[in-house]
C-alpha positions as CSV (number, residue, x, y, z in Angstrom):
1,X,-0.3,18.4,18.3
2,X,-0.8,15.9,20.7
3,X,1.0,12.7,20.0
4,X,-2.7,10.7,20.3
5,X,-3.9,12.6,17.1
6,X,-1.0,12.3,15.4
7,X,-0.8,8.3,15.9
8,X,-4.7,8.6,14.7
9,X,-3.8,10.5,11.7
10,X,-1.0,8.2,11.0
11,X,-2.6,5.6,11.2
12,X,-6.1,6.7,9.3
13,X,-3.3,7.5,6.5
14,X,-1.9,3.9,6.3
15,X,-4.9,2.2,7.1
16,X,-7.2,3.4,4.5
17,X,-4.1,3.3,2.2
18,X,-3.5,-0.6,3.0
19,X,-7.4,-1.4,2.2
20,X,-7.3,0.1,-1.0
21,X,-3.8,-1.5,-2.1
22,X,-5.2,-5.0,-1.3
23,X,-8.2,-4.0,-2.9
24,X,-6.3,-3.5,-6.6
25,X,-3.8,-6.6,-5.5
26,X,-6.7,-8.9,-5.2
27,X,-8.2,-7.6,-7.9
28,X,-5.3,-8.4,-10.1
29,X,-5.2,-11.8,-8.1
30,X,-8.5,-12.7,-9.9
31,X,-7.8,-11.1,-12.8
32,X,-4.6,-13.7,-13.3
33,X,-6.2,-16.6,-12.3
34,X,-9.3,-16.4,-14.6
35,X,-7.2,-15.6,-17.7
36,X,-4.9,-18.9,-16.7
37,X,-7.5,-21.3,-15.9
38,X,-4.9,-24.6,-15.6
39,X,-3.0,-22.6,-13.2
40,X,-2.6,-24.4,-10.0
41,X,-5.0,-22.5,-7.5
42,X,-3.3,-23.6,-4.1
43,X,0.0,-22.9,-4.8
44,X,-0.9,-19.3,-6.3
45,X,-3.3,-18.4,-3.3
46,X,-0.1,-19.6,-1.2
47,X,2.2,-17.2,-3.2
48,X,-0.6,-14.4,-2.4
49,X,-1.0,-15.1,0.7
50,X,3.1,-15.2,1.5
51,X,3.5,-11.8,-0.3
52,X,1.1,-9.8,1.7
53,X,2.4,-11.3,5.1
54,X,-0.5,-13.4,6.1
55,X,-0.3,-17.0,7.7
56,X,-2.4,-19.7,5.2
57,X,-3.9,-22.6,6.3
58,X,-1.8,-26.0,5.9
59,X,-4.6,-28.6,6.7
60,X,-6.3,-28.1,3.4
61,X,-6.0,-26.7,-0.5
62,X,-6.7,-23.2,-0.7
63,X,-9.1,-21.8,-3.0
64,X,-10.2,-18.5,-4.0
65,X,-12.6,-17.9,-1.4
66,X,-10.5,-19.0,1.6
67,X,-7.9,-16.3,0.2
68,X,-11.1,-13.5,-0.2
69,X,-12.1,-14.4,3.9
70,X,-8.7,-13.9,4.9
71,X,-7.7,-10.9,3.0
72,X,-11.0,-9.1,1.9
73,X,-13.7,-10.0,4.3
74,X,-11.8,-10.6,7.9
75,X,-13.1,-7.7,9.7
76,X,-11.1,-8.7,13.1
77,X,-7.6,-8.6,11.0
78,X,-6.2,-5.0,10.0
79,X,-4.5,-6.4,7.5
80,X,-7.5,-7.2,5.6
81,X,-9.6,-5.2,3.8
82,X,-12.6,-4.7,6.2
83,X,-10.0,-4.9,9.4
84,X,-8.5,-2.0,7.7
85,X,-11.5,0.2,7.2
86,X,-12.5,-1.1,10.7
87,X,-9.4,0.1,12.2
88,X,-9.5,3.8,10.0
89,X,-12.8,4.6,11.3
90,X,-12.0,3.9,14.7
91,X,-8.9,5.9,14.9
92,X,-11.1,8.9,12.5
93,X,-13.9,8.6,15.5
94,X,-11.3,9.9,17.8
95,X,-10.2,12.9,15.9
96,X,-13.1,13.8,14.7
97,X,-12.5,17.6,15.9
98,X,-9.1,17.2,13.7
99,X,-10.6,15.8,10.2
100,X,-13.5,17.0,8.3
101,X,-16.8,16.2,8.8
102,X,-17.0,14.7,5.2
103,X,-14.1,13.0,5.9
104,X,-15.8,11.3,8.7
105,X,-18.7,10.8,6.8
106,X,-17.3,9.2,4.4
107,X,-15.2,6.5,6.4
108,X,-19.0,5.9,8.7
109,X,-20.8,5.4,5.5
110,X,-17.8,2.9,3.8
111,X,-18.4,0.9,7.5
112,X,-21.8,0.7,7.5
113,X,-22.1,-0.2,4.0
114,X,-19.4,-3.1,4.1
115,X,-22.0,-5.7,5.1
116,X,-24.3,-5.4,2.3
117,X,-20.9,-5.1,-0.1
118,X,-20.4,-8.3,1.1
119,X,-23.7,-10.0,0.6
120,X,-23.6,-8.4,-3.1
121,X,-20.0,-9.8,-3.9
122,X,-21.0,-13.4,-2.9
123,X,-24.2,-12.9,-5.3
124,X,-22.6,-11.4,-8.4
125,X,-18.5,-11.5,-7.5
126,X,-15.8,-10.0,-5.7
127,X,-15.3,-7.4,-8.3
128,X,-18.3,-5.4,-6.6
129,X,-16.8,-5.1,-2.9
130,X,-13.4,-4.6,-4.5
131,X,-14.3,-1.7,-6.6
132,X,-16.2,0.0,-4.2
133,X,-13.4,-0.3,-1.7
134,X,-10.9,1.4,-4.4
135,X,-13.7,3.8,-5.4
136,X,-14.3,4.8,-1.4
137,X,-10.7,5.1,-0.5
138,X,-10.4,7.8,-3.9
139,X,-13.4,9.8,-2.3
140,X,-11.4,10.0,0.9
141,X,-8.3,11.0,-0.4
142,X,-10.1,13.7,-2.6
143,X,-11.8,15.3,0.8
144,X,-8.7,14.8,2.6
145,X,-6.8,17.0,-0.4
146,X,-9.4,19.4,-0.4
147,X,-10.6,20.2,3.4
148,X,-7.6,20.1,5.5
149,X,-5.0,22.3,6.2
150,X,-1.5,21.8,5.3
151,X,-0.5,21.6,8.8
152,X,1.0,18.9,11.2
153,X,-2.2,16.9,11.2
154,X,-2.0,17.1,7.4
155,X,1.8,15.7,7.1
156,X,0.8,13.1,9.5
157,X,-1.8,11.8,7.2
158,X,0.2,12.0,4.3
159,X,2.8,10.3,6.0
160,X,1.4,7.3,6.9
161,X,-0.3,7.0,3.5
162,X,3.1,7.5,1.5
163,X,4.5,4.8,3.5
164,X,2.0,2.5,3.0
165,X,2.1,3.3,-0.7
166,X,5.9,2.0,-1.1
167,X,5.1,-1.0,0.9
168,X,2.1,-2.2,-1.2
169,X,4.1,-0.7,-4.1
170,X,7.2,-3.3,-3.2
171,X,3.9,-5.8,-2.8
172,X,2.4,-5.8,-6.1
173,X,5.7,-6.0,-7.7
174,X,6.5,-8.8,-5.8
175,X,4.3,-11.0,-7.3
176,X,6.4,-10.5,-10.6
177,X,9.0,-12.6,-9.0
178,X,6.9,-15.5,-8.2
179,X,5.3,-15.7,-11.8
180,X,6.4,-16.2,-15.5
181,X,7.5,-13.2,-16.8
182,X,4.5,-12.4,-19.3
183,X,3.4,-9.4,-20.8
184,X,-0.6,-10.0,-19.4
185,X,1.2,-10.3,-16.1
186,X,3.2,-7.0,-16.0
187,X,0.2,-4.8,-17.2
188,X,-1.9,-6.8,-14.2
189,X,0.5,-4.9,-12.8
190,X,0.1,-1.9,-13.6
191,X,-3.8,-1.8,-13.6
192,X,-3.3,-2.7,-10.0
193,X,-1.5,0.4,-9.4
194,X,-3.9,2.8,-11.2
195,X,-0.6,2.8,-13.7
196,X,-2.0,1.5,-16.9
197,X,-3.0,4.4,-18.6
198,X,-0.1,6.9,-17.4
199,X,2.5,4.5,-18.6
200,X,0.9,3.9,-22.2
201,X,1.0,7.8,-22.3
202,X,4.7,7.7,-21.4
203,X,5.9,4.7,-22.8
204,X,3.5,3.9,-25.5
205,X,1.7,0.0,-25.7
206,X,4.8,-2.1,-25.5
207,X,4.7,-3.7,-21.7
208,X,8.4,-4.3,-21.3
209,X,8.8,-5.9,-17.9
210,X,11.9,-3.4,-17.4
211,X,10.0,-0.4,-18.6
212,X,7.1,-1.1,-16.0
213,X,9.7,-1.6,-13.5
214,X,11.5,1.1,-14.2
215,X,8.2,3.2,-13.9
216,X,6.6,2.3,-10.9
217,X,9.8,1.9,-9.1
218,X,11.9,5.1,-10.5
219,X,9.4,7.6,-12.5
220,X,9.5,11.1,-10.4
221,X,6.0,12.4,-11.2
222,X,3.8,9.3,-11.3
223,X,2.5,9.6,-8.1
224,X,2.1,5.9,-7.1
225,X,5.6,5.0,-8.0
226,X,7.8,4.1,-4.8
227,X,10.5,6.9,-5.7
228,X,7.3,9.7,-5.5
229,X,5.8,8.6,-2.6
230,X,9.2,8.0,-1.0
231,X,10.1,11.8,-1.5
232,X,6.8,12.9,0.0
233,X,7.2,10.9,3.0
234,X,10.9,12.5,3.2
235,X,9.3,16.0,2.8
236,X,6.5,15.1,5.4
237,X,9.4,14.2,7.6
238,X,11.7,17.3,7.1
239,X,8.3,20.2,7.2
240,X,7.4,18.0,10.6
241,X,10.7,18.8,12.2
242,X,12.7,21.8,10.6
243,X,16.6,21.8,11.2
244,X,19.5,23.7,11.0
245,X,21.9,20.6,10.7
246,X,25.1,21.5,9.2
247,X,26.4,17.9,8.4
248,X,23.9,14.5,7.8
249,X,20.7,13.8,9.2
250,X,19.9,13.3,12.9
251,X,16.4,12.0,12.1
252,X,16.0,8.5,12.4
253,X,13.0,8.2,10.1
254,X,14.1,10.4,7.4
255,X,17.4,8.7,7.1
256,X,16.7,5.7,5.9
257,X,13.6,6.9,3.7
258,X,16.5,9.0,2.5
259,X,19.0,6.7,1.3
260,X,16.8,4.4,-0.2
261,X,15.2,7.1,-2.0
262,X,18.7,7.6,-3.4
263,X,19.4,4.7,-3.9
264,X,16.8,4.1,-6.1
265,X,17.5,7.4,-7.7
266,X,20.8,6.7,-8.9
267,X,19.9,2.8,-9.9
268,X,21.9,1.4,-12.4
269,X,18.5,1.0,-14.8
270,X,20.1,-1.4,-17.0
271,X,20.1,-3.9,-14.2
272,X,17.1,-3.0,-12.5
273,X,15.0,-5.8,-13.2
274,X,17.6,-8.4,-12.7
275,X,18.0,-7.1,-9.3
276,X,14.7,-6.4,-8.4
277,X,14.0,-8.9,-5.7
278,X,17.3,-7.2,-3.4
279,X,15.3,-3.9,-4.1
280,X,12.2,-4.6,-2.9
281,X,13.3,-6.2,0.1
282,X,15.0,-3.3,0.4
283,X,11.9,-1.0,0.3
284,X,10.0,-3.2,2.9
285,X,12.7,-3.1,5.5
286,X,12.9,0.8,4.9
287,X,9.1,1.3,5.5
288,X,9.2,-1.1,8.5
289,X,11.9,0.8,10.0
290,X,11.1,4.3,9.5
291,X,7.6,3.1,10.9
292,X,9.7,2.3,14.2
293,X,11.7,5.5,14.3
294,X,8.5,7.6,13.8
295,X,6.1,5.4,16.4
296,X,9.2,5.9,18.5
297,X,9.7,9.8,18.3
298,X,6.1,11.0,17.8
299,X,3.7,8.0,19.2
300,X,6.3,6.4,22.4
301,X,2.9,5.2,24.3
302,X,2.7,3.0,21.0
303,X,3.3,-0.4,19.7
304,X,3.8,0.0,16.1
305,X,1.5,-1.9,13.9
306,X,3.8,-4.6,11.6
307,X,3.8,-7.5,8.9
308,X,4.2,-10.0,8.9
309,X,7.1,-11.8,7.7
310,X,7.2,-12.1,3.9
311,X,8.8,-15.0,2.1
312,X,10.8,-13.4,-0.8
313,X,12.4,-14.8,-4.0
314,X,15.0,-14.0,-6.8
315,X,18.5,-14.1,-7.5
């Protein structure tokens, strides 16, 4: 495959992967700030703001809307929602002979149909761009499960996504550690991550904060959980270059993925949440880096595509 696809598919993977994360994030955003109503608005659009990388103003308070411009509406950033979409149909109009037509279809008709998302969000709330982002993003991953072929194009895609997944994963968690530890807050939390209903199956209605950490950090068949969509990114890694190695890993991508998988793995539960923080730092660095060590192998034209830096808290 040549190593311009590949980056495409990579890149389609994360990108459509990153609009849909900050989709649920801001959604749960929102959802806090309407069900606290004497909660101090600048300082939580800050917090947002600081979590998902992105420089805020300092010349004025921030409200709402200014967060919704920058992360939602910004079509010129990749790191916001319509940036993101922006940047996945442009890298899907150049592989066009390697995706489905459907596939294509779908990310041309999400572009086109942004604008007048928009113009309906600022008439009746941001809840209708959100959810059509998170409902879009579902309809691509459906076509690209169901009309392409496991190959290397296929990993690619999967690859980037996974990646993305752990990142935004270590994201929403994040905000945890900037807010009082309430029960409303943690199963924000999990609606953000599609988790709500899979974790009241599992675990019943009692929203432990260490439960819902342990679940969207640890569980092995949720498949939004940063453990999951670590090992899929590992087994992306390992069908994309078979080897015969009879002692560690040469591969500078899969190691890391690989020790923080384990690490995670074989987590001391008990202390899980207290150590939280450290682990989702953790997480971050191991996306960003693997990200490296694959643009370098597989895409070395490139400049790989980063955060920003990320204030962090906790012990």
């Amino acid at each position: 495959m040549l190593s311009r696809i590949a980056e495409s598919l990579f890149w389609i993977g994360r990108y459509v992967e990153r609009a849909d994360d900050t989709a649920r994030i801001l959604d749960a955003f929102l959802g806090r700030l309407l069900e606290d109503p004497w909660a101090d608005e600048d300082a939580a659009c800050r917090s947002l703001m600081s979590i998902l990388g992105a420089p805020a103003p300092q010349d004025r308070r921030l409200t709402t809307g200014d967060v919704l411009e920058l992360l939602a509406f910004d079509a010129e950033d990749p790191s916001a929602i319509s940036g993101a979409i922006v940047a996945a149909r442009d890298n899907a109009r150049g592989v066009r002979e390697t995706i489905s037509s459907e596939m294509w279809e779908c990310l041309n008709v999400t572009w086109h149909t942004l604008a007048s998302r928009r113009v309906a969000a600022e008439r009746l709330g941001p809840t209708v761009f959100l959810s059509y982002v998170r409902e879009r993003a579902a309809v691509l991953a459906g076509l690209a499960e169901s009309t392409m072929s496991r190959d290397d194009g296929w990993r690619f895609l999967v690859l980037g996504r996974s990646l993305e997944r752990v990142d935004m994963t270590a994201r929403l968690l994040s905000i945890q550690t900037h807010t009082p530890d309430e029960v409303t807050g943690w199963r924000t939390v999990l609606r953000s991550c599609g988790a709500d209903e899979a974790f009241l199956r599992t675990h019943g209605g009692t929203f432990d904060p260490q439960r819902v950490t342990e679940f969207l950090l640890l569980d092995r068949l949720f498949p939004r959980s940063a453990l999951h969509a670590l090992g899929t990114a590992e087994q992306c890694l390992r069908d994309l270059a078979p080897t015969t190695e009879r002692a560690g890993v040469t591969d500078p991508a899969r190691r890391p993925i690989g020790q923080i998988r384990t690490r995670l793995e074989y987590a001391d539960i008990s202390t899980l949440l207290s150590e939280l923080p450290q682990h989702l730092r953790a997480l971050q660095q191991t996306c960003a880096t693997a990200s490296a060590a694959i643009t370098a192998r597989y895409f070395p034209q490139s400049t790989p595509v980063t955060w920003g830096t990320v204030a962090w808290g906790g012990s």
